[in-house]
ROSENU-239276 format. One record per residue: x, y, z of N, C-alpha, C in turn. Coordinates in steps of 0.1 Angstrom, whole numbers, padded with zeros to 4 digits, always signed. Each point is the difference from the previous one (the first is absolute). Layout:
! residues N
XYZXYZXYZ;...
***
This chain:
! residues 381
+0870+0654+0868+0011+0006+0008-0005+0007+0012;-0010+0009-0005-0007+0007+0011-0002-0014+0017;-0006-0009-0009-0007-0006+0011+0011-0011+0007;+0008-0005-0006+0013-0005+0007+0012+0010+0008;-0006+0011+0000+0009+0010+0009-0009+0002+0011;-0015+0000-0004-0012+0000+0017+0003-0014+0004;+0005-0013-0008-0002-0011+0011+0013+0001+0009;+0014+0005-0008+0006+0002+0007+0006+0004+0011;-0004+0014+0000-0003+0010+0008-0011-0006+0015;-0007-0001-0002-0007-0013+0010+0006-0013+0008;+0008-0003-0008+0011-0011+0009+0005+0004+0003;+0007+0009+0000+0013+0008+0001-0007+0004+0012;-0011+0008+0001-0002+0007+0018-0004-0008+0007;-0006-0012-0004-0003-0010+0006+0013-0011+0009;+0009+0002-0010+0011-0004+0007+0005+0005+0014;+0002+0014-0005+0002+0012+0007-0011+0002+0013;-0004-0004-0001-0014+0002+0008-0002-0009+0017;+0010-0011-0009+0001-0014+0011+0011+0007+0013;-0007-0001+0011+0005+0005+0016+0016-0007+0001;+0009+0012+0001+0013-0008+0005+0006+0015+0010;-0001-0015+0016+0003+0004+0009+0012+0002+0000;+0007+0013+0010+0016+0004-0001+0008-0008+0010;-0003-0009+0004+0005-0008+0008+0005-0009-0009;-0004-0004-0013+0003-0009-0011+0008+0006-0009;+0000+0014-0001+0008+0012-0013+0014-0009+0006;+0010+0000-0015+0013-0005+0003+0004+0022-0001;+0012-0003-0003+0011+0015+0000-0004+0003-0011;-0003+0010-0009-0003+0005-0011+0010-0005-0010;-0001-0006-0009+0011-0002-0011+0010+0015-0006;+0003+0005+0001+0004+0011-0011-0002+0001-0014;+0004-0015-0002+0002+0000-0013-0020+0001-0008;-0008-0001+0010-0014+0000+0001-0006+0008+0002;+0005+0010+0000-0010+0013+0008-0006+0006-0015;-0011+0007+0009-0013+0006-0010+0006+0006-0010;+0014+0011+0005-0002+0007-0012+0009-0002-0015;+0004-0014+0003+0001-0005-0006-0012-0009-0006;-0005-0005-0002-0008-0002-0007-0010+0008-0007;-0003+0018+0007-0005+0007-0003+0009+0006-0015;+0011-0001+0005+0011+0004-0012-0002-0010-0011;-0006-0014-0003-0004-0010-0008-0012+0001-0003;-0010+0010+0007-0010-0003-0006-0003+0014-0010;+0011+0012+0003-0001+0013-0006+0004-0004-0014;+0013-0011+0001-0001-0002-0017-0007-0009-0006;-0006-0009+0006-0008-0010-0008-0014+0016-0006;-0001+0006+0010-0013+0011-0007+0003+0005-0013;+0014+0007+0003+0008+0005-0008+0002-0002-0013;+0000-0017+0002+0001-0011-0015-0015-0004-0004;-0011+0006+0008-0012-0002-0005-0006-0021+0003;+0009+0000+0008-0003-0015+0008-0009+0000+0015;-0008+0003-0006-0009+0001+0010-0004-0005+0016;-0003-0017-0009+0000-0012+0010+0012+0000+0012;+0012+0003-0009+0012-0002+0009+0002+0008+0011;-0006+0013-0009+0001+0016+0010-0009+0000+0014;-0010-0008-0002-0009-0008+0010+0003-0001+0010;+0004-0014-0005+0007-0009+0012+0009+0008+0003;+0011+0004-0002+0012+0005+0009-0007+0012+0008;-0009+0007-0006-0006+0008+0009-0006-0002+0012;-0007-0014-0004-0007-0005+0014+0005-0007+0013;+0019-0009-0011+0009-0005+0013+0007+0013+0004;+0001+0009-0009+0004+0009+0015-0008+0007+0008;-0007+0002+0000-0013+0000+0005+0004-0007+0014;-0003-0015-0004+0002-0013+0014+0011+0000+0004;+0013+0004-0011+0011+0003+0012+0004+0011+0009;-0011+0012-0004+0001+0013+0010-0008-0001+0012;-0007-0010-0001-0014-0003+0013+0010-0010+0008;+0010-0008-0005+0009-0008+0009+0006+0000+0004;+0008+0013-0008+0012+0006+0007-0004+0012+0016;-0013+0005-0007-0004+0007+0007-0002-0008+0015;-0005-0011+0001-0004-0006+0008+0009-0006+0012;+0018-0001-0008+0006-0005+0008+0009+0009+0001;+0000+0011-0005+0006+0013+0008-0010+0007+0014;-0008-0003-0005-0016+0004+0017+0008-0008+0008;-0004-0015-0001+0006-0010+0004+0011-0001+0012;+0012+0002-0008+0013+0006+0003+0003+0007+0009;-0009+0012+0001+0000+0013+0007-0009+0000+0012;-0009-0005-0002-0008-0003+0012+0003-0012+0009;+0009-0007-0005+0007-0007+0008+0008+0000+0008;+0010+0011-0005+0013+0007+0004-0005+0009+0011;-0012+0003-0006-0007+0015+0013-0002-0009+0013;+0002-0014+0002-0014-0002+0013+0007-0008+0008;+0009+0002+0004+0009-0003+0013+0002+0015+0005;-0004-0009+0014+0000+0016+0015+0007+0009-0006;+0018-0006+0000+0009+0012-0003-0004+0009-0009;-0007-0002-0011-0004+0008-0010-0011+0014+0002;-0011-0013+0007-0011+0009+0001+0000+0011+0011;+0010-0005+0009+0004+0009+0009+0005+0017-0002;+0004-0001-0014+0006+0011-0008-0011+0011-0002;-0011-0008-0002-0014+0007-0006-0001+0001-0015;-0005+0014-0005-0006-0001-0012+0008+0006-0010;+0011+0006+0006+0011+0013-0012+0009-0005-0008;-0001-0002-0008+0012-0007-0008+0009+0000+0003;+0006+0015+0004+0015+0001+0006+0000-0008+0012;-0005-0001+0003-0001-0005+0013+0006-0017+0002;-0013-0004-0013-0001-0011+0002+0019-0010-0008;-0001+0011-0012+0011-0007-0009+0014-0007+0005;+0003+0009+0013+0016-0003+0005-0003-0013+0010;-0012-0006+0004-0001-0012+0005-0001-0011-0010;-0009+0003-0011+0003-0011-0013+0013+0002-0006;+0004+0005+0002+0017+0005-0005+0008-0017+0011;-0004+0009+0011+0008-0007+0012-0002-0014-0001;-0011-0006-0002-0005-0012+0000+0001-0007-0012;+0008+0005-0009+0005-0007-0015-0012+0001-0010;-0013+0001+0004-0012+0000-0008+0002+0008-0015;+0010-0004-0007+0002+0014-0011-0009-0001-0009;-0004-0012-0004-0017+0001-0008-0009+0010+0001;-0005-0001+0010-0009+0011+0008+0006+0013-0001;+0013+0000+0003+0008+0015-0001-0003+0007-0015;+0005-0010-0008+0000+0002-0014-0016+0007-0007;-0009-0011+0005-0012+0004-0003-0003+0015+0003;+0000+0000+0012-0003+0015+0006+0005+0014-0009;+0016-0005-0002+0006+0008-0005-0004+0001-0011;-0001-0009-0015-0006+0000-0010-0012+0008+0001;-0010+0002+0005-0013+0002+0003+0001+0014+0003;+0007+0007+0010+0005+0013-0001+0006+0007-0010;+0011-0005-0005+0005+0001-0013-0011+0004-0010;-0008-0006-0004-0010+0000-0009-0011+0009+0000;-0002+0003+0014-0015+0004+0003+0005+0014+0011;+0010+0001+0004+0008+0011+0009-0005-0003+0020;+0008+0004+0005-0004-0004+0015-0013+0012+0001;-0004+0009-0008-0010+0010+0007-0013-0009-0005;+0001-0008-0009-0012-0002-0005-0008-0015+0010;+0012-0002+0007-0005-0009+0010+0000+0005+0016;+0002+0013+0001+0000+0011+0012+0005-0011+0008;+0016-0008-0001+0009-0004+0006-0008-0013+0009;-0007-0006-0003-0011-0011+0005+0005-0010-0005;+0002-0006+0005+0002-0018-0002-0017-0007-0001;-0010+0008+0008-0011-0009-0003-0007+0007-0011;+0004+0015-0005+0002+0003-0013+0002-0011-0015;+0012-0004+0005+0006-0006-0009-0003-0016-0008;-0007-0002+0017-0009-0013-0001-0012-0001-0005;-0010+0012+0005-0008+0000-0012-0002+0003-0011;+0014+0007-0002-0001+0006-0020+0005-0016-0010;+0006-0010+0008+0005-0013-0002-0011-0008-0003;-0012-0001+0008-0008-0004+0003-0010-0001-0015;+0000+0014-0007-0007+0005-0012+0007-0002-0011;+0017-0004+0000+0006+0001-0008+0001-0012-0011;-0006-0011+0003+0001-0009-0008-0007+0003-0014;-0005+0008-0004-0001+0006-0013+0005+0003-0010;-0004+0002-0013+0017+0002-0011-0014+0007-0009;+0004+0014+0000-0005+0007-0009+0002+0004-0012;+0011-0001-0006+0008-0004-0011-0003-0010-0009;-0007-0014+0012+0004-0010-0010-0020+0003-0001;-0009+0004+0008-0010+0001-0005-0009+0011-0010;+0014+0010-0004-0004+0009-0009+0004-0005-0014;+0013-0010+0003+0003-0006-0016-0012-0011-0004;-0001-0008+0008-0016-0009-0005-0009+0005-0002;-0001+0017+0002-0019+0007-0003+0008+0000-0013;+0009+0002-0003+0006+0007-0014-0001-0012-0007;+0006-0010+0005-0007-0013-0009-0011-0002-0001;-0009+0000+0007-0016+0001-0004-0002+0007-0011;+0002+0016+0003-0004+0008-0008+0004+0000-0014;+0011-0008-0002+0007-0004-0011-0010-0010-0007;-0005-0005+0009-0011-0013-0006-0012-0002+0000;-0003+0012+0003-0013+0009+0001-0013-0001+0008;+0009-0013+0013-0007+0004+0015+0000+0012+0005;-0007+0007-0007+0001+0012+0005-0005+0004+0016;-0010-0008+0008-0006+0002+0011+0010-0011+0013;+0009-0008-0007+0008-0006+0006+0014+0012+0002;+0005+0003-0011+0008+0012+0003-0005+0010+0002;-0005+0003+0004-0009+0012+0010+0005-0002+0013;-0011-0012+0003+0005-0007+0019+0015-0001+0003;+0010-0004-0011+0008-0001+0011+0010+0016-0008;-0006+0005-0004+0007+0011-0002-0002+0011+0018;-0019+0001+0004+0001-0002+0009+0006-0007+0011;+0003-0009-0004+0008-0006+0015+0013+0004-0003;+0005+0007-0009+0017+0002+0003-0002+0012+0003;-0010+0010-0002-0007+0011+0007+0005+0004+0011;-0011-0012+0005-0006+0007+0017+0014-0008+0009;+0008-0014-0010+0012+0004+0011+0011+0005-0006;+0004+0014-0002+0007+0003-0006+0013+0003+0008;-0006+0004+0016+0014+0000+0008+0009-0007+0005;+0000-0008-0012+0006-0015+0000+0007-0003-0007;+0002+0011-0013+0006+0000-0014+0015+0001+0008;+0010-0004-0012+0009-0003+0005+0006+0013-0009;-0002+0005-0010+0000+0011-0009-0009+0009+0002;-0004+0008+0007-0012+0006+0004-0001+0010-0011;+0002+0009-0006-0005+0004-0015-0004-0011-0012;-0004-0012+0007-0004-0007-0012-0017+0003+0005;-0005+0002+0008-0015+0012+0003-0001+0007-0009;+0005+0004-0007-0003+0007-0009-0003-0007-0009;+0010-0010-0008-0005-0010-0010-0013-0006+0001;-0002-0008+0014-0014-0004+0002-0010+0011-0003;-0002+0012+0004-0009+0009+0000-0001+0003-0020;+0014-0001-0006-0004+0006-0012-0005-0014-0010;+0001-0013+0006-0003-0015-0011-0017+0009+0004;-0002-0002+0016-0011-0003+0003-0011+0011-0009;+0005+0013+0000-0004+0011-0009-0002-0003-0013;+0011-0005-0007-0003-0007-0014-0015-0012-0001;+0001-0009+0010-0007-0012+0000-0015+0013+0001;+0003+0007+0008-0015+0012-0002-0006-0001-0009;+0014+0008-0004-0010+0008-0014+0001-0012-0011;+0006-0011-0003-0005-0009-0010-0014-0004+0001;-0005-0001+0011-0012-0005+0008-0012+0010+0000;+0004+0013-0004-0008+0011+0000-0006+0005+0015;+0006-0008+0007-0001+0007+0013+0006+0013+0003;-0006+0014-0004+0010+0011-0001+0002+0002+0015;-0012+0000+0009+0004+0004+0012+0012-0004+0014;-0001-0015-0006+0009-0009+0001+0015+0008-0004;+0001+0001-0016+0006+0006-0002+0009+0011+0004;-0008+0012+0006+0000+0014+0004+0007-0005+0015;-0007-0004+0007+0004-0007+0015+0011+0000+0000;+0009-0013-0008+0012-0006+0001+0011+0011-0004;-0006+0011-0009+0010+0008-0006+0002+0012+0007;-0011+0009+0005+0001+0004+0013+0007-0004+0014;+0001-0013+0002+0005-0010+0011+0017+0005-0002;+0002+0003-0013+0017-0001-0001+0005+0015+0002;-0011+0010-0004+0003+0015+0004+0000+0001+0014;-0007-0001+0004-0003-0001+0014+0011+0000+0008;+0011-0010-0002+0014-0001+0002+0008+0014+0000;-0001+0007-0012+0006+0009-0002-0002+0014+0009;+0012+0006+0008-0005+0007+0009+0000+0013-0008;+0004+0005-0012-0009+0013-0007-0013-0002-0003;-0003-0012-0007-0019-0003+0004-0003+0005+0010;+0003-0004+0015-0007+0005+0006+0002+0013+0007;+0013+0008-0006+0000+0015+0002-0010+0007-0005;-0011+0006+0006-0006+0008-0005+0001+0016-0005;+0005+0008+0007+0004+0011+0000+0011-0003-0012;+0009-0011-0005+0008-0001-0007-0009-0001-0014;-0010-0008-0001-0008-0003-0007-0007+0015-0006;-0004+0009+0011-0008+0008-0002+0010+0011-0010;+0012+0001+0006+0010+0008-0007+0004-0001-0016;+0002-0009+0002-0001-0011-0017-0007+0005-0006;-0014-0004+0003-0016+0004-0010-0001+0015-0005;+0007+0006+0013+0003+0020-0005+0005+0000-0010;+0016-0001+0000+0006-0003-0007+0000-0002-0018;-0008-0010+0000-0007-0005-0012-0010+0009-0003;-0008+0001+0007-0012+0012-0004+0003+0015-0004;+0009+0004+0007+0008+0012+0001+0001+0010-0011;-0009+0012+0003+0004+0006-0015+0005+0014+0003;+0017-0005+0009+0000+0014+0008+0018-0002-0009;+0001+0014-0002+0012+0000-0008+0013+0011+0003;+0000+0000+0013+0006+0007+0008+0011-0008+0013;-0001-0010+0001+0009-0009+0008+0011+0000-0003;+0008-0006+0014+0016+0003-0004+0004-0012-0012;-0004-0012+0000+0004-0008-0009+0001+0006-0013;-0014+0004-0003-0002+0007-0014-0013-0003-0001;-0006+0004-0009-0013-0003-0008-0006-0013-0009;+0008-0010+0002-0001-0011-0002-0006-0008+0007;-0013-0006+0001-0003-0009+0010+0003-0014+0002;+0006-0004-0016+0006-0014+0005+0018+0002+0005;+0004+0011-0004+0012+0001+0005-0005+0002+0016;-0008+0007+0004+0003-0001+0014-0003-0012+0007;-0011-0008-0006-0005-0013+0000+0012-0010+0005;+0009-0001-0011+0012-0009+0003+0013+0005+0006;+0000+0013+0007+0010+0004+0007-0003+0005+0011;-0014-0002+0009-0006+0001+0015-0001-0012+0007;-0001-0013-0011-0009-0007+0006+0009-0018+0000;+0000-0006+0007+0008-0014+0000-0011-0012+0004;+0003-0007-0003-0008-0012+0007+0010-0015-0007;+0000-0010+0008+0011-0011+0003-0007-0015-0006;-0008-0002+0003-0007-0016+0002+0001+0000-0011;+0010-0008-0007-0003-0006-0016-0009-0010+0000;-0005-0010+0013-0005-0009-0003-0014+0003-0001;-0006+0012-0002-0015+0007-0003-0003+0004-0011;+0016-0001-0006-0003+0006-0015-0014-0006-0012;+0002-0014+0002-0011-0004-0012-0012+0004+0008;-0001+0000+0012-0012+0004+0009-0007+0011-0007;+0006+0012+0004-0002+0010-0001-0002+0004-0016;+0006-0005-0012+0001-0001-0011-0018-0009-0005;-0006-0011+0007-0008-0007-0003-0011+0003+0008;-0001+0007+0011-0007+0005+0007-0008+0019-0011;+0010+0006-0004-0005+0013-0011-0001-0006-0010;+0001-0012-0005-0009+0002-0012-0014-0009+0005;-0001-0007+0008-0014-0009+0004-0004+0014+0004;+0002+0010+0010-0010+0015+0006+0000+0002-0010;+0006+0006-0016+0000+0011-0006-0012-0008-0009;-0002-0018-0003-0010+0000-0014-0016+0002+0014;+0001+0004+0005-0009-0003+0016-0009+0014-0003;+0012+0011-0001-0003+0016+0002+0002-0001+0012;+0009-0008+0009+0002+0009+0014+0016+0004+0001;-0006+0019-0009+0017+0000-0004+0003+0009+0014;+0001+0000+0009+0006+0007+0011+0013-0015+0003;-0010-0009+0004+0009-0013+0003+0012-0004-0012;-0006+0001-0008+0006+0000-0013+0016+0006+0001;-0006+0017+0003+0014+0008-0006+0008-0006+0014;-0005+0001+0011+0011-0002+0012+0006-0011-0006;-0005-0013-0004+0006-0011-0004+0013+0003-0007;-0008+0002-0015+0010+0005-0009+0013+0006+0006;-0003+0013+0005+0009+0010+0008+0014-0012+0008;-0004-0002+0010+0007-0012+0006+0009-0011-0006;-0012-0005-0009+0012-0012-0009+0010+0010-0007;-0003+0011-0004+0007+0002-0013+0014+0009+0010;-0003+0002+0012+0010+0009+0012+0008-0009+0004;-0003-0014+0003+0004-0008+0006+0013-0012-0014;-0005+0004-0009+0010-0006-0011+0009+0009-0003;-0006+0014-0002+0017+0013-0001+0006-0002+0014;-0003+0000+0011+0006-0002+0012+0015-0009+0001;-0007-0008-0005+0009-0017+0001+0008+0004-0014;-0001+0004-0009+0011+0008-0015+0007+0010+0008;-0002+0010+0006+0008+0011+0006+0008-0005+0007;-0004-0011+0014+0011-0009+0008+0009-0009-0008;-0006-0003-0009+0011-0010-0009+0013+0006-0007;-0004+0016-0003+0006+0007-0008+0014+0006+0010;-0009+0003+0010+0009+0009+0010+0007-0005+0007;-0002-0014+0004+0006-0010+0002+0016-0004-0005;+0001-0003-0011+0011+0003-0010+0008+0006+0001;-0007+0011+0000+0011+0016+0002-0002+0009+0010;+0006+0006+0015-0003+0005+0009-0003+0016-0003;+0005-0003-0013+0007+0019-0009-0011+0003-0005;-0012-0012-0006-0014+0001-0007-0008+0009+0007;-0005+0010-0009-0009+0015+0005-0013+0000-0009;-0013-0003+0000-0006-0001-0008-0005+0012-0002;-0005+0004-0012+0001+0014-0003-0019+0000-0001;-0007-0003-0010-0007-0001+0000-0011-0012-0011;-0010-0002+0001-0010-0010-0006+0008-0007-0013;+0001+0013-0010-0002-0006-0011+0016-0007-0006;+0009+0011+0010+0013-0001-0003+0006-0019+0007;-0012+0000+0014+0004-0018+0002-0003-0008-0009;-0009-0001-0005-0006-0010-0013+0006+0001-0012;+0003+0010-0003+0005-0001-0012+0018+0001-0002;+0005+0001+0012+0012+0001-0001+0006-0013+0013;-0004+0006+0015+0008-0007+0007-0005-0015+0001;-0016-0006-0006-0006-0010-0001+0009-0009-0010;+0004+0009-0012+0003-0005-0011+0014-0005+0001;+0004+0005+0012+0020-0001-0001-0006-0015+0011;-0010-0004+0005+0000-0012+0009-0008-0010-0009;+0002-0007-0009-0009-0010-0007-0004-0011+0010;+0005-0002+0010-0004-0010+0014-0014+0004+0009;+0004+0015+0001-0012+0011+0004-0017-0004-0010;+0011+0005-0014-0014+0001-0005-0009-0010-0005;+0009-0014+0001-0007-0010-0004-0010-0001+0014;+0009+0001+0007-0011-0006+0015-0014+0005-0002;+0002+0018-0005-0010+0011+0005-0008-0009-0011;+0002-0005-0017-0007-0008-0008-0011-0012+0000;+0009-0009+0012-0005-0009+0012-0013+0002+0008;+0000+0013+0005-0006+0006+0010-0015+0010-0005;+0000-0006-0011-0007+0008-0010+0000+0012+0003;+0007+0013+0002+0002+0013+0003-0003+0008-0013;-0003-0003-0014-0001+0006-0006-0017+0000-0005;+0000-0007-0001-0020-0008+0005-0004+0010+0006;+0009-0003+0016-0005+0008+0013-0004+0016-0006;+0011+0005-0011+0002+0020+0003-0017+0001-0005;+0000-0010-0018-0012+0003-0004-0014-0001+0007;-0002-0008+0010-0010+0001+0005+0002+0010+0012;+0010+0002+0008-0001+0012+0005-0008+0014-0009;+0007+0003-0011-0003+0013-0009-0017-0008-0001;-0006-0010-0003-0013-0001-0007-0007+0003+0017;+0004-0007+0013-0008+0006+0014-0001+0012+0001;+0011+0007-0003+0003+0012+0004-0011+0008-0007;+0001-0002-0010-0012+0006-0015-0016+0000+0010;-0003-0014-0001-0013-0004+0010-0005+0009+0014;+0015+0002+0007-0001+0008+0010+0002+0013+0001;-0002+0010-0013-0001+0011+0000+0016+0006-0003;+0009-0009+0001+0016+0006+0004+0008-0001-0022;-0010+0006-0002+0006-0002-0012+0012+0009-0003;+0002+0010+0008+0018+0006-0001+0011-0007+0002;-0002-0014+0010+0007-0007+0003+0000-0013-0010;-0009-0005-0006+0002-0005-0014+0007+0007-0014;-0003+0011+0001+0006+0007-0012+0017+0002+0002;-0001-0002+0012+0020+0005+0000+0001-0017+0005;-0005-0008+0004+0005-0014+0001+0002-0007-0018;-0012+0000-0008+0000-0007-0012+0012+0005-0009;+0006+0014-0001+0010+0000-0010+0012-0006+0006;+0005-0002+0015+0011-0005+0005-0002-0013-0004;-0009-0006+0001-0002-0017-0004+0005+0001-0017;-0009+0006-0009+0003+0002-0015+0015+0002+0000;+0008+0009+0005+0010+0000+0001+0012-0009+0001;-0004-0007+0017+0012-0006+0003-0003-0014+0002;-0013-0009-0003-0002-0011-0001+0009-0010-0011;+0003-0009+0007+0009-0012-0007-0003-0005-0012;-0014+0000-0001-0010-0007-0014-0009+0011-0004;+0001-0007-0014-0007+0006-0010-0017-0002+0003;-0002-0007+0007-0020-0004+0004+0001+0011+0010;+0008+0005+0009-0004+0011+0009-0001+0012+0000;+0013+0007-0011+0001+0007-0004-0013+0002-0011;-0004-0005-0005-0010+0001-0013-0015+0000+0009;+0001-0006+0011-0010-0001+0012-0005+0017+0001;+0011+0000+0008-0002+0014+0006-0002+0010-0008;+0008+0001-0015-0003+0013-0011-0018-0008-0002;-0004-0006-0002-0012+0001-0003-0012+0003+0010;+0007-0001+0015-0009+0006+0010+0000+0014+0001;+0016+0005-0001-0004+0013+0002-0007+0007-0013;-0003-0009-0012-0010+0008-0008-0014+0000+0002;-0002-0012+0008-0015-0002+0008-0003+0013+0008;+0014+0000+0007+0000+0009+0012-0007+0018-0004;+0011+0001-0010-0005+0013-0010-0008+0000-0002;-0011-0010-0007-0014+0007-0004-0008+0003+0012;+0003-0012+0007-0009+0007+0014+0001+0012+0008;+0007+0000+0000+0007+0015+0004-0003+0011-0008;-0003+0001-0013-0002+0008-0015-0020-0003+0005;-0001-0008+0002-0015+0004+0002-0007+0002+0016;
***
């Protein structure tokens, strides 16, 4: 199987491969376009048809380099009479003469292209727009589902490459949060491989995004917080209640990051990196429950920690399946076990009985009473 998906994969770009000048491109079919075939090759994966998932990945592939080529085509054609160039380089400029002169192809394209990509991101350039065209015949989509075929078939250094190549052209994605996906297969294919640093890279790569990661003073505030053995604040003397009522953060799409990133620091002993992790995943899943909650109801006032979990979580079973999803209850425990590591053991002692408490299952709840008896002896000696 393996080896009739490398021969075919080989003809396939080989096909692909063969020079077709745009002077030869007919009008793009509709009924032919990439993402339709990409949409054929998502379910053949889906159905574990590999071969098939292939090919359609590869003809759309050939039909985004064709189409690509006679939209260039198109447009560069329409640009290169005097009246045109006489306009110069501004889109605005240029549009009401391709308007004028019937060229609506060329109109269309331009427009599409702005649409998609916004007029700032081509700082209103027509020769902008021609070289982003230029690079565009790429399909990063359809080169991240073939690494996934690979890796399904345990080319593993074949889905690597073109996991990298749906990578490095990602400004091309037509879904651009699917960067993320690429960054987390390619993270997985890591660590199967035992490449941890590999690993660490890709997963870091996705924080990085996140602009509380790179708040630092926000970061620095946080770590107080948690440390904190000051019991005089207006919140109260609670440090995870102040924890989840100072502090927000948004990016759901960091969550497994930041979740897989503290426990790879924490079996390491680099629990600084660790707790910030922790901290973050676990801020960043109550964040996204509170907006979901408050959302609902304009009237919603949340009162405090224990009273959302165990009451206002529980009146949302939509909420708290997600937060289940999101591994958030995983997340509290290894918070309480960093926190421990990091000296902040007041901050595990008032986190673990909220978990015992107000957790959904019986493995979490039974989790945490048995840590905070860990927790006791240590503390007792």
């Amino acid at each position: 199987m393996k080896k009739s998906i490398y021969v075919l994969a080989l003809l396939l770009s080989l096909i692909a491969a063969i020079p077709c000048f745009a002077q030869g491109i007919d009008r793009p079919d509709p009924e032919d376009y990439d993402w339709r075939m990409m949409l054929l090759a998502q379910r053949a994966y889906e159905r574990s048809e590999y071969g098939d998932a292939l090919a359609y990945a590869q003809k759309a592939k050939d039909i985004r380099r064709r189409v690509n080529e006679w939209e260039l085509n198109t447009l560069q054609t329409a640009l290169t009479p005097a009246e045109v160039r006489r306009e110069g380089n501004a889109v605005l400029d240029v549009l009401p003469v391709l308007r004028e002169r019937e060229t609506l192809e060329a109109v269309k394209i331009i427009e599409e292209l702005i649409a998609k990509k916004s007029y700032e991101f081509f700082h209103g350039s027509i020769k902008n727009i021609i070289d982003y065209m230029k690079s565009s015949d790429v399909y990063p989509e359809a080169d991240f589902l073939i690494g996934k075929i690979y890796q399904m078939e345990g080319e593993y250094e074949l889905a690597k490459k073109f996991y990298t190549d749906a990578w490095l052209c990602r400004e091309f994605l037509d879904v651009p949060d699917v960067r993320y996906d690429i960054l987390y297969q390619s993270a997985d294919l890591a660590k199967f491989q035992g490449n941890y640093d590999e690993y660490e890279k890709f997963l870091v790569t996705i924080i990085s995004e996140d602009s509380f990661y790179k708040n630092d003073s926000l970061k620095r505030s946080m770590l107080r917080t948690i440390a904190s053995k000051d019991n005089k604040t207006k919140i109260g003397a609670n440090n995870v209640e102040r924890f989840f009522t100072m502090y927000r953060a948004y990016n759901i799409k960091c969550i497994p990051a930041y979740f897989q990133l503290a426990g790879y620091y924490a079996e390491r002993n680099n629990n600084d990196k660790a707790l910030l992790s922790v901290a973050l995943g676990s801020l960043t899943v109550f964040t996204r429950m509170y907006d979901m909650i408050k959302k609902e109801s304009i009237e919603y006032e949340y009162t405090d920690f224990i009273t959302f979990l165990e009451k206002d979580l529980t009146a949302r079973p939509d909420v708290a399946d997600w937060a289940v999803e999101q591994t958030f209850w995983d997340g509290l425990l290894l918070f309480a076990d960093i926190a421990v590591k990091n000296g902040c053991s007041k901050f595990a002692n008032e986190l673990l009985p909220i978990i015992g408490k107000t957790a959904p299952q019986t493995y979490w709840r039974s989790a945490a009473s048995h840590k905070i008896e860990l927790l006791s002896g240590i503390t007792q000696n």
